[in-house]
C-alpha positions in Angstrom: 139.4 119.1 25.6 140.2 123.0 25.9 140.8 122.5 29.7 143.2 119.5 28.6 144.9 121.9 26.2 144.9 124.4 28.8 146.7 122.0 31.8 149.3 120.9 28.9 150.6 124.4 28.3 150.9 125.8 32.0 154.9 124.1 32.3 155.7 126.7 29.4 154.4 129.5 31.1 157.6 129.5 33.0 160.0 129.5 30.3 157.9 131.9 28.4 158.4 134.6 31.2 162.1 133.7 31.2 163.0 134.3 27.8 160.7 137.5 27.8 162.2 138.6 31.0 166.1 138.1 29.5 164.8 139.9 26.7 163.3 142.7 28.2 167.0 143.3 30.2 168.8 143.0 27.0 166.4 145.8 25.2 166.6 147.7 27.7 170.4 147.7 28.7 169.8 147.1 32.0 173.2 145.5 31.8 176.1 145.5 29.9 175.0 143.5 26.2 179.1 142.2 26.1 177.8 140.7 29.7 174.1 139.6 28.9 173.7 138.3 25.3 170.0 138.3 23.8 168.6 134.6 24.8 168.2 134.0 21.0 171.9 134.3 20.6 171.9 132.0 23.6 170.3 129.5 22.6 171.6 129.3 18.9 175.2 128.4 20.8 174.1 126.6 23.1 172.1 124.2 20.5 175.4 124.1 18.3 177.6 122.8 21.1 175.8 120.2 21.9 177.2 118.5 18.8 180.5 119.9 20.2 182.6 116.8 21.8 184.2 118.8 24.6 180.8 119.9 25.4 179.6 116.3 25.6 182.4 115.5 27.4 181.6 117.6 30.5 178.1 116.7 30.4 179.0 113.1 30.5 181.4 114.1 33.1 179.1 115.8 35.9 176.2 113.3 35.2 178.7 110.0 36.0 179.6 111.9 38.8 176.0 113.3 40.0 174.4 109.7 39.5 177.4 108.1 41.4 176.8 109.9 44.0 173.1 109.8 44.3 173.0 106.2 44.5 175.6 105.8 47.2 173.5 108.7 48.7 170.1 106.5 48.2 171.5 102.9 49.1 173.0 104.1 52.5 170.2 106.9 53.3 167.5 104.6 52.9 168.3 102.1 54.8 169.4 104.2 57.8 166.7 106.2 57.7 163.8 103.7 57.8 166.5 101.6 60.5 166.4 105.2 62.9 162.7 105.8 61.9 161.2 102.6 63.1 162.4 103.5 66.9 161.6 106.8 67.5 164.0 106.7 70.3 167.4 105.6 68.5 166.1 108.7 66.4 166.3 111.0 69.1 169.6 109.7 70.7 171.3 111.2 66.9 169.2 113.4 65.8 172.1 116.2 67.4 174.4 114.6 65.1 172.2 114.4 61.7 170.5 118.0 62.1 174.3 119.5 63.2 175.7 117.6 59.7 172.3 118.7 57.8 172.2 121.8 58.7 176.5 122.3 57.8 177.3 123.7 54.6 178.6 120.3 52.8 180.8 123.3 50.3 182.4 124.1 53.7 183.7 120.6 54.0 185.8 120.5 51.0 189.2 121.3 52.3 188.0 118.0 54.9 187.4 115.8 51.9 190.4 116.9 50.1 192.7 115.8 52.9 191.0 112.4 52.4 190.2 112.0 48.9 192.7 114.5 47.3 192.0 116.3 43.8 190.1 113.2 42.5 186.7 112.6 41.1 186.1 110.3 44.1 186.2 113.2 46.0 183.8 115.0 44.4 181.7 112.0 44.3 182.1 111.4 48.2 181.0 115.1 49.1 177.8 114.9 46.5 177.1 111.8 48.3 177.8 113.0 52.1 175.1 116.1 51.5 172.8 113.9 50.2 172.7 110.9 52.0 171.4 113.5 55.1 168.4 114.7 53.4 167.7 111.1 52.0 167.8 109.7 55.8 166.1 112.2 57.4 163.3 111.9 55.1 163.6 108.2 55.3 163.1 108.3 59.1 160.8 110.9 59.7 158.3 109.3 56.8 158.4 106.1 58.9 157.7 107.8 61.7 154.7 109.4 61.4 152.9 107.0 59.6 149.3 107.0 60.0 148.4 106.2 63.4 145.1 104.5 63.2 146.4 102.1 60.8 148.9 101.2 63.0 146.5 100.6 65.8 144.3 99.2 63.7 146.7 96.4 62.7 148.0 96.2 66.4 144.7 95.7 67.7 144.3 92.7 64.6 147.0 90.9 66.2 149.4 91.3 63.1 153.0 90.9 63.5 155.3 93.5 64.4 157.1 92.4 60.8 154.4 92.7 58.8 153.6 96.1 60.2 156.9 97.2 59.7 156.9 96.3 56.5 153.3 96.3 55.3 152.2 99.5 56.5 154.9 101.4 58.1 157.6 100.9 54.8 154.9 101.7 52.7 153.5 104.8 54.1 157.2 105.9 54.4 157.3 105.7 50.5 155.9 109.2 49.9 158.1 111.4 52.6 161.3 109.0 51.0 160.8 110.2 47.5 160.7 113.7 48.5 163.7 112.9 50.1 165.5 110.8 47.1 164.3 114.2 44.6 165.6 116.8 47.3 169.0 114.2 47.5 169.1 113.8 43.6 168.9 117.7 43.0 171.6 118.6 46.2 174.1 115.6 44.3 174.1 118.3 41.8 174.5 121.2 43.2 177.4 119.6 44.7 179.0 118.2 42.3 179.0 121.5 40.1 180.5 123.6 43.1 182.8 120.5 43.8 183.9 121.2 39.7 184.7 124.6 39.8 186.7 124.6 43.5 188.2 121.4 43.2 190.9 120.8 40.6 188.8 119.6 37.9 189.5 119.1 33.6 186.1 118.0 33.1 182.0 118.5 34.1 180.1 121.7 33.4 181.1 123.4 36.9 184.6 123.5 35.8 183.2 124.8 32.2 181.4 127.6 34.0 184.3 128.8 36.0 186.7 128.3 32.7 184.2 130.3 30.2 183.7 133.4 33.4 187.6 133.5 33.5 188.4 133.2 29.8 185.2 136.1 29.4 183.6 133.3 27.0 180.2 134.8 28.1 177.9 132.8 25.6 179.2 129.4 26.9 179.4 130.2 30.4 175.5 131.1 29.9 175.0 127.7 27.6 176.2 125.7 30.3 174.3 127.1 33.0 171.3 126.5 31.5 172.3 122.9 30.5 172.9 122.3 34.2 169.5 124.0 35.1 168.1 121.3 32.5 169.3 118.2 34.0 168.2 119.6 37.8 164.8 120.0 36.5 164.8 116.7 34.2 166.1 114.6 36.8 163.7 116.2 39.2 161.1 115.8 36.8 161.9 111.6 36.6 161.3 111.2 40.1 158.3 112.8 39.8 157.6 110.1 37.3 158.6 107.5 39.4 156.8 108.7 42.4 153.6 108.6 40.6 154.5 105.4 39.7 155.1 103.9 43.2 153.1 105.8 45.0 149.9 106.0 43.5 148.1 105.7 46.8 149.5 108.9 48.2 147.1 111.7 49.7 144.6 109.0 50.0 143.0 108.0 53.1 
């Protein structure tokens, strides 16, 4: 039971430090207190604005947009990605193109998307969506490729289809690497998304809040809503954990 008790608590320990870290700065004056305010006083605002509609309206506002963007990140990544992973050489023949892309700053491709899109939410939505859809593939196809070899020879030597392997052993050990893939995707949709709100002419979403409270010197809401969006990063994070336990219960197993 203690040991129970003990496992239950460690995911405070973090938050614990935080606080008593933010506190320690603010005792101490390591900065400015008109720049730092206590986390107490923190807090206390950032629990009354939550009642606050404005506030609920840029909440609403970046997680339409993050969720948007994450499922046209997930319903064209994963398909691609188990399409490229299943021939190794079809892989290989763009893996230039999705390592040059991957490895491309997606903020640096906002002027790009704004000659497209213009100053609309689609935009922001498409870009979320572009820088995720490459880490969703590329986990996609490298989890089908390096499924478990001796299964696959085992089922080759059995005389199984090429089908059913494909989609009895290969798609299913590919589960695993794709939901690290979908939770990297989900937090980069984001990240994204709250860079997208404070560069791209935006009235709602907590990224153009941030940049509005740091330019107005509201320093208790700036602070408020970037721990709100450190929140839903770690909640939706947390839900594919969830959902990964869930699906792929087998995982680690031999």
């Amino acid at each position: 039971m203690t040991s129970n008790w003990k496992r239950r608590l460690l995911p405070f320990i973090g938050p614990i430090l935080l606080y008593l870290f933010w506190q320690t700065a603010v005792s101490a004056k390591w900065l400015n207190p008109v720049l730092l305010p206590s986390p107490g006083e923190t807090l206390a605002y950032l629990f009354s604005m939550l009642g606050d509609a404005s506030m609920m309206q840029d909440i609403g506002a970046t997680l339409y947009r993050t969720l948007m963007s994450f499922a046209f990140a997930a319903v064209i990544g994963v398909p691609l990605g188990i399409i490229l992973g299943s021939s190794e050489k079809v892989y290989r023949s763009v893996e230039f193109l999705i390592d040059f892309f991957r490895s491309t700053p997606s903020s640096a491709l906002i002027p790009l998307f704004l000659l497209i899109f213009g100053i609309t939410d689609a935009n922001k939505i498409a870009i979320a969506a572009f820088a995720a859809v490459l880490v969703i593939m590329f986990n996609s196809a490298y989890g089908v490729m390096n499924a478990k070899k001796t299964r696959l020879m085992a089922a080759q030597v059995m005389g199984i289809s090429r089908w059913h392997i494909f989609k009895d052993i290969m798609l299913m050990e590919s589960l695993a690497q794709t939901f690290v893939g979908l939770r990297t995707g989900v937090s980069m949709a984001l990240v994204i998304v709250i860079v997208a709100e404070m560069f791209i002419g935006s009235e709602t979403g907590l990224g153009h809040r941030i940049i509005d409270a740091q330019q107005v010197f509201n320093i208790k809401d700036m602070y408020a809503s970037i721990l709100i969006t450190g929140a839903f990063g770690y909640l939706l994070n947390l839900a594919f954990l969830l959902i990964e336990k869930s699906f792929v219960h087998w995982s680690g197993k031999a």
